[in-house]
N, C-alpha and C positions, 0 to 999 in steps of 0.2 A: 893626984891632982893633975899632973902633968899628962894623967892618960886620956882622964877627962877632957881635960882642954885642947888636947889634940884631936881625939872622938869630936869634939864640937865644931872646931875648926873643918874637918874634911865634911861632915856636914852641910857645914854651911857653903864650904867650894861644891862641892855636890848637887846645894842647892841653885846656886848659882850659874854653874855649869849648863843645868835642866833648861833654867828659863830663858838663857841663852837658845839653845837647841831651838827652842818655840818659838822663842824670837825672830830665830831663824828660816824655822821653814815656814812659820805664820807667811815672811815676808817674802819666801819663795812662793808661795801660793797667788798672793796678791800678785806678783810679777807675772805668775802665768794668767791668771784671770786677765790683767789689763791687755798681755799679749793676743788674750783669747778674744778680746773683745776690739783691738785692734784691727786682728785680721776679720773679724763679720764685718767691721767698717768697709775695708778694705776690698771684700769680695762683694757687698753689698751696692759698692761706690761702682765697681767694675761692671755687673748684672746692669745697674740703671745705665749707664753710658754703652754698652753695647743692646740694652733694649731699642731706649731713645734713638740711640744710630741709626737699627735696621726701618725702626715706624719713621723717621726722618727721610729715609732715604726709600721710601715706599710711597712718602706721597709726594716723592719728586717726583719720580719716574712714574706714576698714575695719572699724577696732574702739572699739565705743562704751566710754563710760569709764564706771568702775566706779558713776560716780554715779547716769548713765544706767540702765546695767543694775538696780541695785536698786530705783530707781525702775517699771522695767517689770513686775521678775519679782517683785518682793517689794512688793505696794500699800502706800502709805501707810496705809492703812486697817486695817491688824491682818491681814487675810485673806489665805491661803496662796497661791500659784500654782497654777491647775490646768491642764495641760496639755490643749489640743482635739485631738479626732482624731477622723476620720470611720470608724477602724477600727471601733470598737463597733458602727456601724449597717452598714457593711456586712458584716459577720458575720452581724447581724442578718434582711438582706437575702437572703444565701446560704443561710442556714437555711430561711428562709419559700421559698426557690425548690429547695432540697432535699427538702424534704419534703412538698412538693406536689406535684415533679415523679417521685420516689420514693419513695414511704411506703415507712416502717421494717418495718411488718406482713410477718410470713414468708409466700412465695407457700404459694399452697395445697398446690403440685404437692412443692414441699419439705417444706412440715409433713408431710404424707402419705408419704412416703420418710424422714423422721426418725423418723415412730411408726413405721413396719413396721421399719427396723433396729434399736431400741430394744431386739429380743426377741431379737440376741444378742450387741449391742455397745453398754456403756455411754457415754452420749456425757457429757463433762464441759466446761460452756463455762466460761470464763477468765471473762468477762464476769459471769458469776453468784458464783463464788466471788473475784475479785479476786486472787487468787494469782497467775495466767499471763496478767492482761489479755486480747487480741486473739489468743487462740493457746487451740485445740481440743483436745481429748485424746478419743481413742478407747478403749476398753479391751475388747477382744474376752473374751467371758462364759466361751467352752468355751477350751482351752489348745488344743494344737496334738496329732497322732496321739501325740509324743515327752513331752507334757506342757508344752511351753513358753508360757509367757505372751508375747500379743504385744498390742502397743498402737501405735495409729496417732497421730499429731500433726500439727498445720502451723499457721502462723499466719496472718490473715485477710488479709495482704500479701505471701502467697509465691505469689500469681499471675505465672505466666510472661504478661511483656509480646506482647501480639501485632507482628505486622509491618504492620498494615493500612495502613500510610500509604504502606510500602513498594506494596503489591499495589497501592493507590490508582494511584499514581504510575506502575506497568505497566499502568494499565487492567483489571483483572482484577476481575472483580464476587464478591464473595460473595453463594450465596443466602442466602433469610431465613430456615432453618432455621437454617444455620450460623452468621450474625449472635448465634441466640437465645441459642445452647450457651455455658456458662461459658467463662473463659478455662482454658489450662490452669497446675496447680497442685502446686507443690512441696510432699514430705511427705514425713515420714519413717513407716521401719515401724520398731519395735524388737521384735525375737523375744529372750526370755528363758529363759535353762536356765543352771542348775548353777556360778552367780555369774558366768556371761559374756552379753554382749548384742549378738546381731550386729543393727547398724544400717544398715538398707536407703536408700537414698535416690532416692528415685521421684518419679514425675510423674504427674500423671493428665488423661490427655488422651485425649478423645472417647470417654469413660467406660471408660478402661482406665489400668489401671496398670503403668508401663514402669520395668523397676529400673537406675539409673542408677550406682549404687557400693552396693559391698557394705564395713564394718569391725568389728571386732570389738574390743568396748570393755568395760572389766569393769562387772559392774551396778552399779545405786546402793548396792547392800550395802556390794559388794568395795572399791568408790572410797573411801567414806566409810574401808576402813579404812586409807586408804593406798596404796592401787595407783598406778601410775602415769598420771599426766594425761593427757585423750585425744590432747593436740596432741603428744606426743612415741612417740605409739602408729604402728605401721603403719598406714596407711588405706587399704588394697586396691589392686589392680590396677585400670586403668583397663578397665572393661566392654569398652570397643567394641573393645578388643584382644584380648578370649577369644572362642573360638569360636562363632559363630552355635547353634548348639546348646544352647551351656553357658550364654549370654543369654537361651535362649526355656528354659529348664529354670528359671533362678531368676523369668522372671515368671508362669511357671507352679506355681511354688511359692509365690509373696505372693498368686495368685488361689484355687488349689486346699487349701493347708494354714494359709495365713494367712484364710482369708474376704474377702481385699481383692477383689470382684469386682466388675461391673461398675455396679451399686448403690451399694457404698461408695464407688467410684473417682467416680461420678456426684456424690453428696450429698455427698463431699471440696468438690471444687469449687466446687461452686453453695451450696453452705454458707457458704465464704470470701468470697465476690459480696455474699451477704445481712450475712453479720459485717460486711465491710468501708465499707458503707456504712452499718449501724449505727455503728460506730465514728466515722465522719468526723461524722452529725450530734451526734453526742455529743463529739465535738472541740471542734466548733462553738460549741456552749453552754458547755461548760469554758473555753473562753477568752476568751469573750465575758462571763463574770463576773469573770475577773479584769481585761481592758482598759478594762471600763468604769468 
């Protein structure tokens, strides 16, 4: 009995011992976990305050503080900010090399082609009465064989771009006639009859005029009283799809019944040339009184 009871006893210390042990390193573990989790706080708290620092101290130094700035832009001294710019004088600079290198003075060859058409086509520039700005009106004197009033337009930047840089680039020389000759130039014809207006729309190139769409839109009368808007009106067939015939009959109708011949189709042109550089140095001056 006495073996037994001793057998049971160390046992039972045995057991006790064990759970001890467990107990023990259970509560060594937890100790390191919470150490473990202290220090991520810890390295985690340090990363945010040295991030925050350097973005803190990036948009000092990018952007001055407000003390700064009104100190710069607003003087102590009562006096406004005035903004510098070199704009005003090179304005300045581009006028005085515009207008020496092309005086505004209409060539001779054009004044001279402006009085001789004068005797049967009123010429109205935009420029004089401020109504249409940079944009020409023609108004033929005698009406048409049918009675119809016609008037030519265009404005001093509906010069069709050349390709010259293109030609450049093949080698291809233009003479220096052809250099001289205006560019060619977008215009419209408007023939008038019986509150409708059919509007040609033509080019005038190497003193001819080519009709490039024909539409039929009702006159300023009929508009005014409500007609319907041009942009939901038909606007013709495409020219280059009707017959070569039916092409060479209407530009033989805007030269033979309209007076557009090769005079007007000329003075179109080289009219727009002269406009156009009036206009830019008087840009020039316009905006060089307000920048400065």
């Amino acid at each position: 009995m006495f073996v037994i009871k001793s057998t049971i006893a160390t046992r039972g210390t045995t057991v006790h011992s064990l759970d001890a042990r467990r107990l023990t390193i259970l509560a060594s573990k937890q100790l390191q976990q919470q150490q473990q989790i202290k220090n991520l706080n810890v390295l985690f708290s340090s990363t945010t305050t040295r991030i925050l620092g350097t973005t803190t101290t990036t948009r000092s130094s990018s952007y001055p503080s407000l003390s700064n700035k009104s100190s710069s832009l607003f003087p102590s001294n009562g006096q406004s900010y005035r903004f510098s710019s070199n704009l005003s004088s090179l304005l300045q600079r581009e006028f005085i090399e515009e207008t020496e290198t092309n005086p505004i003075e209409m060539p001779d060859e054009l004044s001279k082609l402006k009085k001789s058409l004068s005797s049967k086509w009123t010429i109205v520039d935009g420029s004089a009465t401020d109504s249409d700005g940079a944009t020409v009106k023609m108004f033929r004197k005698e009406p048409t064989s049918n009675g119809s009033k016609v008037m030519l337009k265009f404005h001093c930047q509906d010069t069709v771009q050349d390709e010259q840089g293109l030609l450049d680039g093949m080698g291809i020389e233009q003479d220096e006639e052809e250099e001289e000759m205006s560019a060619p130039l977008n215009f419209e014809l408007h023939v008038s009859r019986a509150g409708k207006t059919m509007k040609l729309a033509c080019v005038s190139e190497d003193a001819q005029a080519i009709v490039e769409g024909v539409t039929i839109v009702p006159s300023d009368d009929a508009s005014a009283s409500g007609s319907a808007d041009e942009d939901d009106l038909y606007r013709g067939p495409i020219l280059e799809d009707l017959p070569e015939d039916v092409r060479d009959e209407f530009d033989l109708y805007v030269k033979e019944e309209c007076g557009v011949d090769e005079d007007v189709a000329a003075f179109a042109a080289m009219y727009a040339d002269y406009r156009e550089q009036a206009e830019y140095v008087r840009w020039l001056k316009e905006v060089k009184k307000i920048v400065e």
